[in-house]
C-alpha positions as CSV (number, residue, x, y, z in Angstrom):
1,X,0.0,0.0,0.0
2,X,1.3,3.0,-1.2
3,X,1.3,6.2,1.0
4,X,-1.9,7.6,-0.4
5,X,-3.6,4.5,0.0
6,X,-3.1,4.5,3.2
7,X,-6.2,5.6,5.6
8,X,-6.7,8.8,7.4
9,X,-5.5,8.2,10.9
10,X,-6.8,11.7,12.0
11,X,-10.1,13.9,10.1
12,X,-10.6,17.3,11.2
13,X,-13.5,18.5,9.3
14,X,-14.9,22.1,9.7
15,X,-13.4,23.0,13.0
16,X,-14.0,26.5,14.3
17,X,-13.2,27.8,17.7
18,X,-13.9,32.2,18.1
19,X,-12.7,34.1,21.5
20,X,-13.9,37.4,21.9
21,X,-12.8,40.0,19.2
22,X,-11.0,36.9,17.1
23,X,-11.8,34.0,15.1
24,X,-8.4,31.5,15.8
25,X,-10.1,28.6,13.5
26,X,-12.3,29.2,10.7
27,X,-14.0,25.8,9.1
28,X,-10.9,24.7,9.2
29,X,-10.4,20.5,7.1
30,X,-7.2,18.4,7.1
31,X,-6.5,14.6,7.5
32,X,-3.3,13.1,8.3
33,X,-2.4,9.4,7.5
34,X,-0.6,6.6,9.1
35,X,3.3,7.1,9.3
36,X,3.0,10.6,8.1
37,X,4.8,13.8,9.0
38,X,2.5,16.4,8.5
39,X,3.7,20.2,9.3
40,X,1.2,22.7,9.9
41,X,2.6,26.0,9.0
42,X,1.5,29.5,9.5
43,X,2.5,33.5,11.4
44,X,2.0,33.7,14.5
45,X,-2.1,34.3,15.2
46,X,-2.4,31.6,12.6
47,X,-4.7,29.2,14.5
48,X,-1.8,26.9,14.9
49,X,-2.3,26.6,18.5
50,X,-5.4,26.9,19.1
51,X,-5.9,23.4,16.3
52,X,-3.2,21.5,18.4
53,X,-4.9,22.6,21.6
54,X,-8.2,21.3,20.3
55,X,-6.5,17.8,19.2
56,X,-5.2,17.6,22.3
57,X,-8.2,18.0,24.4
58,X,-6.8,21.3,25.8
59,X,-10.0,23.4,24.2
60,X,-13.2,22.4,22.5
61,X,-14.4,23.7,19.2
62,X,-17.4,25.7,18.8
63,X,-17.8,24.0,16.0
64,X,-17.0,20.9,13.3
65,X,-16.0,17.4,14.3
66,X,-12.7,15.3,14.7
67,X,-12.5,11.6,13.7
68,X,-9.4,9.3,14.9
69,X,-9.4,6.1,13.3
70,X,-12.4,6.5,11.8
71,X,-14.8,7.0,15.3
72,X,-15.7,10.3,16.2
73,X,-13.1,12.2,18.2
74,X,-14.1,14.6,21.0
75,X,-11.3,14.7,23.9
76,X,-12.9,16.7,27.1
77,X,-9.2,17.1,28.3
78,X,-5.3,15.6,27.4
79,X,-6.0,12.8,29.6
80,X,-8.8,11.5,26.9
81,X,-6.7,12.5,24.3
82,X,-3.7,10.5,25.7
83,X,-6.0,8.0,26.6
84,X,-7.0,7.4,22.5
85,X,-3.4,7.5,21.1
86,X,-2.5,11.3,21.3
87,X,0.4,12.6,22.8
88,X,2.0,16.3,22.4
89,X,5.6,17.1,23.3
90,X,5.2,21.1,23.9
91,X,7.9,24.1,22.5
92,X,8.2,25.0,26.8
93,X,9.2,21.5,28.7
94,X,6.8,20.7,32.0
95,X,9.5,19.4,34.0
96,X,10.4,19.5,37.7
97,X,14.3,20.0,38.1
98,X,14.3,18.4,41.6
99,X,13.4,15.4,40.3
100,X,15.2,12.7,38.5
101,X,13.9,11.6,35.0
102,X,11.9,9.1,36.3
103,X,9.8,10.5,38.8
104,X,9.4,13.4,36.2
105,X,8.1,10.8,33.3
106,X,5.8,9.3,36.8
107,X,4.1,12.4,36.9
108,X,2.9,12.4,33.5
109,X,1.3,9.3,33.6
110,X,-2.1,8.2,34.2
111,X,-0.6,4.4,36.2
112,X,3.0,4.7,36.1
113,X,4.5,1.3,37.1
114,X,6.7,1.4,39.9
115,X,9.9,2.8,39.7
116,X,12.1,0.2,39.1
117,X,10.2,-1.3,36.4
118,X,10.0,2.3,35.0
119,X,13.3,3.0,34.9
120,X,13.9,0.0,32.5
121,X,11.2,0.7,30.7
122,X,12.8,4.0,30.3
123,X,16.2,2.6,29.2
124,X,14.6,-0.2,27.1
125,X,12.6,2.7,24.9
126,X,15.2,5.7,24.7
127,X,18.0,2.7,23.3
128,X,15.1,1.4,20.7
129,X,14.6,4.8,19.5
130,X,17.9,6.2,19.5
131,X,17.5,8.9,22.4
132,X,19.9,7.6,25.2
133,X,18.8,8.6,28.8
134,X,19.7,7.7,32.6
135,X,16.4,7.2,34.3
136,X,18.0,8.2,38.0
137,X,19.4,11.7,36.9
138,X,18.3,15.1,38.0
139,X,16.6,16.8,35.4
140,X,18.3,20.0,36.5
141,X,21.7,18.8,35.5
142,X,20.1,17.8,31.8
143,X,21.3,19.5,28.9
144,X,18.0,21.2,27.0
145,X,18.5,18.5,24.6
146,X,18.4,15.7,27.0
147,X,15.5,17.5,28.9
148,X,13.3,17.0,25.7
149,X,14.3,13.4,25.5
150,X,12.7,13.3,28.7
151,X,9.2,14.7,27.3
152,X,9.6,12.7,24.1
153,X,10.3,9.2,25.7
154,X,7.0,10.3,28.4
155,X,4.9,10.2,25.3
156,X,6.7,7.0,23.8
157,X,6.1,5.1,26.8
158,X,2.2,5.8,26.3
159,X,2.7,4.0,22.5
160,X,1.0,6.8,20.7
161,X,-0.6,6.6,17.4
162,X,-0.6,10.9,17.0
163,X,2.5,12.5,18.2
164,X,2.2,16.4,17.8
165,X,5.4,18.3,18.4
166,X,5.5,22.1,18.6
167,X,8.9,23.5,17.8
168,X,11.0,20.8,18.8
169,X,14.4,21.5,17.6
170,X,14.3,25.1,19.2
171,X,17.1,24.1,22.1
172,X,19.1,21.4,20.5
173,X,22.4,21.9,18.2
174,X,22.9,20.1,14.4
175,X,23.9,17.0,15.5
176,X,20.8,16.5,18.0
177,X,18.4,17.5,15.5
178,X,19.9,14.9,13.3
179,X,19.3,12.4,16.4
180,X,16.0,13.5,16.6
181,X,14.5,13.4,13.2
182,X,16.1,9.6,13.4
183,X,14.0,8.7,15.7
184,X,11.1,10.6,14.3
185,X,11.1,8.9,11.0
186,X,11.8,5.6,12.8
187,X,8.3,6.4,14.1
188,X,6.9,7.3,11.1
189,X,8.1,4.0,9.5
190,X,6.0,1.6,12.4
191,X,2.7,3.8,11.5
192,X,3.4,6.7,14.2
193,X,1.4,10.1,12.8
194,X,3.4,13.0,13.5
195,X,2.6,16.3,13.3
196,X,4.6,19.1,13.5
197,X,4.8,22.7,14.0
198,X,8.3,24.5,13.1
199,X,9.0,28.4,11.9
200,X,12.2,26.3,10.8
201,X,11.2,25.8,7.1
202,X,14.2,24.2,6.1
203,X,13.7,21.1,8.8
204,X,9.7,20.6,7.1
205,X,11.2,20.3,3.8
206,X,13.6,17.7,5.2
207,X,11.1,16.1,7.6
208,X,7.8,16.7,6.5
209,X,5.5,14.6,4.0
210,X,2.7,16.8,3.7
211,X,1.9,20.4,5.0
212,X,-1.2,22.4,5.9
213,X,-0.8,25.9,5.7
214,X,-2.8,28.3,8.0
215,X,-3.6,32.2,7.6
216,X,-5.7,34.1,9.7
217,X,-7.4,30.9,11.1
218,X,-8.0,29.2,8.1
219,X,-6.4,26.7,5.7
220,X,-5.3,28.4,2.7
221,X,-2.5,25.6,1.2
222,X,-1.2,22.2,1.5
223,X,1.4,21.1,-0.3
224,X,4.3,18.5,-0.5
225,X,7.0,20.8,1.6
226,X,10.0,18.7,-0.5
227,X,9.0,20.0,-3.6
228,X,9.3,23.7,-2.4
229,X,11.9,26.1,-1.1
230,X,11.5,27.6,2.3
231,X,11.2,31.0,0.4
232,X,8.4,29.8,-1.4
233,X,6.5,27.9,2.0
234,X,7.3,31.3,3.6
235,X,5.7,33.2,1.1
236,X,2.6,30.8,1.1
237,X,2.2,31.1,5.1
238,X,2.3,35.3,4.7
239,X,0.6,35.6,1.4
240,X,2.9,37.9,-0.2
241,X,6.8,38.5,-1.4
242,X,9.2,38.2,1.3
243,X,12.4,40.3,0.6
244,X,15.6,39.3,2.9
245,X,17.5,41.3,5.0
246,X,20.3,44.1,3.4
247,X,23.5,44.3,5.1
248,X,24.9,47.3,5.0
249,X,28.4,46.3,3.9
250,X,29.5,49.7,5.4
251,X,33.1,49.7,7.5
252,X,33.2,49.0,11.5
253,X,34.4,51.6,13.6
254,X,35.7,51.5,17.1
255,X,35.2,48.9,19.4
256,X,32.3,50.1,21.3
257,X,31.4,46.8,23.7
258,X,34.6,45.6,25.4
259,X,34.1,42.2,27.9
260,X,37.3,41.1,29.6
261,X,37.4,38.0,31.4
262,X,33.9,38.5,32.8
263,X,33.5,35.5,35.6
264,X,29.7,35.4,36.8
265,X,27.9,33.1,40.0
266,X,24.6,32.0,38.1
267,X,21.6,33.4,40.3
268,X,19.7,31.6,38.5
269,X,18.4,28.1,40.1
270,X,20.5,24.8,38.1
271,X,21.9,28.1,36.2
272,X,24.9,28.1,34.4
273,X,28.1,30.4,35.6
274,X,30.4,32.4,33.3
275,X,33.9,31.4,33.1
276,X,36.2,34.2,32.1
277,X,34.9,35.8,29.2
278,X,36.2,37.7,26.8
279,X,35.5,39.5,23.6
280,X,34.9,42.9,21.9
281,X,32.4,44.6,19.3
282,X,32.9,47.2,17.1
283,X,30.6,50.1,16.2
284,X,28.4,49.0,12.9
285,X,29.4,45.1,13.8
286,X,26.8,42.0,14.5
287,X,28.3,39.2,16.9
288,X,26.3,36.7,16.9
289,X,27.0,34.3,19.8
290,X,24.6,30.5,19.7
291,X,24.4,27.9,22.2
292,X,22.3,25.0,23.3
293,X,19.9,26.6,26.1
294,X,20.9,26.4,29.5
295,X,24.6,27.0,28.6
296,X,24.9,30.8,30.0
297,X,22.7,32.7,27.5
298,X,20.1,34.4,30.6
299,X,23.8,34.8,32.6
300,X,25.7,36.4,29.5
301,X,22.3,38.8,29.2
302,X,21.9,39.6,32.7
303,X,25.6,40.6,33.1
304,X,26.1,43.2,30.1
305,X,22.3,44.5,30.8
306,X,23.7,45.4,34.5
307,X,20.7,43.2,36.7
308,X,24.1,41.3,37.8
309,X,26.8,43.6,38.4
310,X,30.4,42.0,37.7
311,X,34.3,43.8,38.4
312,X,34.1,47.7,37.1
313,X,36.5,47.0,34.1
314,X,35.1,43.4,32.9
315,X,32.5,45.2,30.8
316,X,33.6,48.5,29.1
317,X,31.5,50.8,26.8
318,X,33.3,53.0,24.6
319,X,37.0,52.1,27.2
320,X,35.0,53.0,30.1
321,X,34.0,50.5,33.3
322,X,30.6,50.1,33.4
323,X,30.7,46.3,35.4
324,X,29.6,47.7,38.4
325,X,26.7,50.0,37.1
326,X,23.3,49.1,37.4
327,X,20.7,48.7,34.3
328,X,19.7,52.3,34.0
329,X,23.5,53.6,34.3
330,X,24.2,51.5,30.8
331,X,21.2,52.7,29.6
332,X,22.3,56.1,29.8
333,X,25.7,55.0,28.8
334,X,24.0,53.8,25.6
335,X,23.4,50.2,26.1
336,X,20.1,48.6,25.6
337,X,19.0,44.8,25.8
338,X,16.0,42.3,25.6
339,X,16.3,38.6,27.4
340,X,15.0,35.9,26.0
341,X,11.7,35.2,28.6
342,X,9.6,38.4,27.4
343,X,6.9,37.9,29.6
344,X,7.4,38.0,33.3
345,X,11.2,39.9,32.8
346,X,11.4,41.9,29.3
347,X,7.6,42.8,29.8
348,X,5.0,43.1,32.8
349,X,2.3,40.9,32.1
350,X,-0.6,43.4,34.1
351,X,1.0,46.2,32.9
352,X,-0.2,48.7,29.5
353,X,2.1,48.8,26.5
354,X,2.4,52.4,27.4
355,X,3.9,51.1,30.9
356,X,5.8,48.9,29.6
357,X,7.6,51.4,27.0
358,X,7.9,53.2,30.4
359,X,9.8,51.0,31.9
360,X,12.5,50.4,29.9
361,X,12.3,53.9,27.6
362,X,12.3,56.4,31.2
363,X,16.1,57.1,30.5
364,X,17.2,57.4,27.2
365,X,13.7,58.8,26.0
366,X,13.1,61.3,28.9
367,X,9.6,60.1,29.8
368,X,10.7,61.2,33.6
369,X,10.8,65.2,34.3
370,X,12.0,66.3,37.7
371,X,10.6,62.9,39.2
372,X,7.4,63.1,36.9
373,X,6.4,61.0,34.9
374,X,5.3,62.4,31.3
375,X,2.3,60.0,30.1
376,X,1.9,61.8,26.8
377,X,5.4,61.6,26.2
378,X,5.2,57.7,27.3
379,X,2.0,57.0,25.2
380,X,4.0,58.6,22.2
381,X,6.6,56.6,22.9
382,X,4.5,53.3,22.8
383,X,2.6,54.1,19.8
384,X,5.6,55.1,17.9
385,X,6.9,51.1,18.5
386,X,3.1,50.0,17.8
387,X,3.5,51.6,14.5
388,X,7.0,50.8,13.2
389,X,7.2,47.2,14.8
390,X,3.6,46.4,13.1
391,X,2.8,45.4,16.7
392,X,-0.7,44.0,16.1
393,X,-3.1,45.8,19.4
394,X,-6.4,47.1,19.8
395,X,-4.8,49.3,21.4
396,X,-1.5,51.0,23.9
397,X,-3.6,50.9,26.6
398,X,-3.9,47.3,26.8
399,X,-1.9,44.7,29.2
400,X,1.3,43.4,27.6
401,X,-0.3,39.8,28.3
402,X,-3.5,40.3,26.1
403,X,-1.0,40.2,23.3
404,X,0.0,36.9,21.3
405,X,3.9,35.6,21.9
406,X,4.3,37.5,18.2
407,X,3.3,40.3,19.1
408,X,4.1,41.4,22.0
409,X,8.2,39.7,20.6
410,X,7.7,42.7,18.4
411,X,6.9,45.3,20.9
412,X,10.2,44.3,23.7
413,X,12.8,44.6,20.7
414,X,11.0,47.6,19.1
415,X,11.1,49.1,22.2
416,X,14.7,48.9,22.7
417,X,16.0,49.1,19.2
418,X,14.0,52.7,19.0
419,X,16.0,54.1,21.6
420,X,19.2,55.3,19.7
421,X,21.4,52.8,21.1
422,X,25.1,52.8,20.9
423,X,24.8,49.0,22.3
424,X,22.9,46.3,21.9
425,X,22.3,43.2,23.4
426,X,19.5,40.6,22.0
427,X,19.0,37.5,23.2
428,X,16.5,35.0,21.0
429,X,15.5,38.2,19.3
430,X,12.5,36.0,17.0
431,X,11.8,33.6,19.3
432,X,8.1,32.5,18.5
433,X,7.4,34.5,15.7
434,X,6.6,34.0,12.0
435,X,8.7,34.4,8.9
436,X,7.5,38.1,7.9
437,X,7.9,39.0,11.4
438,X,11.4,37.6,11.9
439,X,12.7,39.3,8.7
440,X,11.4,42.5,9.6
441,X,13.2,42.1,13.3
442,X,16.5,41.4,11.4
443,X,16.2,43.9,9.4
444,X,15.6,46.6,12.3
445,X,18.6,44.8,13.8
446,X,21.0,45.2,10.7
447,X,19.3,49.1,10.2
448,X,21.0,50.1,13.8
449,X,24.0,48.4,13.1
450,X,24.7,50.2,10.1
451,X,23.6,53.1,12.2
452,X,26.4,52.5,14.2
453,X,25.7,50.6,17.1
454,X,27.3,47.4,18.5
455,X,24.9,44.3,18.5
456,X,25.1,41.3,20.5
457,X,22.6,38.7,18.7
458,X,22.2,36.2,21.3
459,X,20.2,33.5,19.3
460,X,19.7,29.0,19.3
461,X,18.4,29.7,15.6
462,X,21.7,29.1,13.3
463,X,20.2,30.1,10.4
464,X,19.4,33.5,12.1
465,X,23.4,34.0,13.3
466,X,24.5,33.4,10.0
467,X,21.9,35.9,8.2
468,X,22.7,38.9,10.4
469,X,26.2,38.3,12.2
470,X,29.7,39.4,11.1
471,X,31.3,37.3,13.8
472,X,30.5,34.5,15.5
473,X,31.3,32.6,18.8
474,X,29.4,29.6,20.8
475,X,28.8,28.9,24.3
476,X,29.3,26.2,26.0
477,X,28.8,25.2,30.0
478,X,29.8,29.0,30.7
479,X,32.5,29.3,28.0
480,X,33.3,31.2,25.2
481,X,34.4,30.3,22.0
482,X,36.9,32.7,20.2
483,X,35.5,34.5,17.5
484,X,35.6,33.3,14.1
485,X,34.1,35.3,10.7
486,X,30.4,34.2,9.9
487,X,31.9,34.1,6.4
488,X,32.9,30.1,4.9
489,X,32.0,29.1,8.5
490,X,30.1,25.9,8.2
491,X,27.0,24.2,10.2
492,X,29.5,21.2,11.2
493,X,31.6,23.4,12.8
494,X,29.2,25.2,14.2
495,X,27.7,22.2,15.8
496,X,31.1,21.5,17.6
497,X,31.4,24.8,18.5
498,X,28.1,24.5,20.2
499,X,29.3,21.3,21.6
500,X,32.4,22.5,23.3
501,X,35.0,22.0,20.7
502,X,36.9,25.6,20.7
503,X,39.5,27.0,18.2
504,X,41.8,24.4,16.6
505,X,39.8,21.5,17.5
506,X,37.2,23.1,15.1
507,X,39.3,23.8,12.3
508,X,40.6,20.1,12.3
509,X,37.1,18.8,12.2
510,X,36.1,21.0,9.3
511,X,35.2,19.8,5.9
């Protein structure tokens, strides 16, 4: 039986689901068959969420009807789901770091065994499918890679017949993405459904089968990913001509960002500390510095941003010590910078977007007056990012977490790139958002660089680093690589980089 003879493991036929002011699926019909991987593709605000949530018995339609091996479908919640044959690996992993792998993979099960037997269970699985793991460690001392193993060998245990992964490969480097579409298609070849949700679009057309594309909650393509560029599945997800980002080509100036063996305590629980850093970035330059998560990304942020002060002269702006200044003293020195977690630390969830620009834009815009605060100035300030980061809001006045992931992604780096920065430091500057979206943020990126600022692109998306950067360097357990030109610089050696293998090494293991 050929692939299109096979049957439909899962109909969705007519779905809607509205909340108020939005329709997030619109009469929305796909199918996916036995052993196929399936992407679903779209922007951000989509519907791609809201369908998987649906699947997964996390939201009930208003409307349509699901079928799963040809009986009607209707989870009430993920237990039901799971229960049928449906598991989800999510983008964010739902794991408790005081706990070992075992008692982790317990807790997501309806009758876990005891834990002896589930430990071999554990080791039987992750050696059959390729993803080796050690039942009896603490999940805080996991790699990001190994922590999705975790989540992925949870749902394997469970034998599904519907695996839906949301951004998987987000955390891992080359060489675990290879391990992990092994195992995928492994899957795929006993009769696992997979389907799968990337902004990577050249992983579906390696992966993917089939795809269903999705534009303002409704299906407006499928295709056969393989038989398309990602420019052209880009285009098809956005419905219209997407136009890359223009370097400059302009010449650097004078190093502006100076870091000299920086040494940094992680405050951050099962954190990772910095281990004598060192590099520099000139004026009109793009480093862009990758990394597995959990490798000292948030701890490289929170040190140049000034929430964790370090020695006066181990971070210099323009020759001058800045280490021991706090966040608003760089600011005013001319360095900006946006973590990675933009809810909850790069924005206030209860508070407006006009707050929120507030917060960050006080200094270097003047929005405070002799201890006042100037709200017209502020709203100004908020609406002027609304409008050049096509930050889609009903309105300023509204709380930073009424807006999608997207969205409110545009509004944190707008706000900082719109301050006239001399510095900047970015860390996951796309995360979570769609392909229009991310060009126009790299863009905006490479504008202020050829403006004349410093950047420090902070970033796990490879394809990102090497679109934007000049130079690049990985981090690894604390440490920095040396710098090497983005130029002739290939994904192997990036991948060892990422690994741990510095300098030499690299060069050796080169093509």
């Amino acid at each position: 039986m050929n692939d299109a003879q096979k049957p439909a493991l899962l109909a969705v036929q007519g779905v809607t689901k509205a909340y108020p002011g939005v329709v997030a699926n619109s009469d929305v019909s796909f199918s996916i068959r036995e052993g196929e991987v399936h992407a679903l593709l779209g922007e951000n605000g989509a519907g791609k969420s809201t369908l998987v949530k649906m699947i997964y018995g996390l939201v009930q339609p208003d409307a349509g009807a699901m079928e799963l091996r040809g009986v009607p479908y209707a989870p009430a919640d993920p237990r039901a789901a799971r229960a049928a044959g449906v598991g989800m690996v999510f983008q964010h992993f739902s794991l408790f770091e005081a706990l070992n792998v075992a008692e982790n993979v317990a807790l997501g099960m309806e009758n876990p065994p005891k834990l002896r037997a589930l430990a071999q269970a554990i080791r039987d699985v992750s050696t059959e499918y390729g993803l080796p793991l050690d039942p009896g460690r603490m999940v805080g001392d996991l790699s990001a890679g190994e922590r999705q193993r975790v989540e992925i060998i949870r749902c394997l245990l469970q034998s599904p017949k519907l695996l839906i992964m949301d951004e998987p490969t987000s955390v891992l480097t080359p060489q675990e993405v290879e391990i992990l579409f092994k195992t995928l298609r492994q899957l795929a070849a006993e009769g696992t459904a997979i389907l799968y949700i990337s902004h990577k679009l050249e992983e579906i057309r390696s992966l993917c089968d089939e795809a269903t594309i999705l534009r303002r909650g409704k299906v407006v393509d499928t295709c056969t990913p393989r038989e398309k560029t990602a420019r052209e599945l880009a285009e098809m997800m956005v419905g219209a001509v997407l136009t890359p980002p223009a370097r400059s080509g302009g010449a650097k100036g004078a190093v502006a960002l100076q870091v000299a063996g920086l040494s940094v305590d992680s405050p951050i629980p099962f954190g990772t500390s910095l281990k004598d850093i060192s590099f520099a970035v000139r004026r009109g330059e793009v480093l862009g510095i990758a990394g597995v998560a959990g490798n000292g990304q948030d701890e490289l942020l929170l040190a140049l941003s000034g929430e964790v002060r370090t020695a006066r002269d181990a971070v210099q702006i323009d020759g001058v010590g800045i280490g021991d200044q706090g966040p608003n003293e760089r600011r005013r020195a001319g360095l900006v910078a946006a973590p990675e977690e933009r809810l909850g630390h790069a924005a206030a969830p209860d508070m407006t977007l006009v707050e929120n620009a507030l917060l960050s834009g006080a200094v270097r815009q003047g929005l405070v007056r002799r201890g006042f605060i100037d709200w017209a100035a502020a709203k100004g300030f908020a609406q002027t990012i609304v409008r050049d980061f096509d930050v889609r809001t009903p309105s300023t006045g509204v709380a930073a977490r009424a807006l999608s992931g997207g969205n409110l992604q545009k509004f944190v780096i707008g706000r900082e790139l719109s301050q006239s920065p001399g510095v900047i430091v970015i860390n996951q500057p796309t995360w979570g958002v769609d392909a229009s979206a991310a060009a126009a943020i790299r863009q905006a990126i490479l504008d202020r660089a050829a403006a004349g600022a410093a950047v420090v692109c902070i970033s796990q998306d490879l394809d990102e680093l090497l679109e934007i950067a000049d130079n690049f360097a990985a981090l690894n357990e604390g440490r920095l690589s040396a710098q090497r030109p983005v130029q002739g610089l290939s994904i192997e050696e990036i991948g060892l980089m990422m690994g741990g293998a510095h300098g030499m090494e690299v060069a050796h293991h080169g093509p």
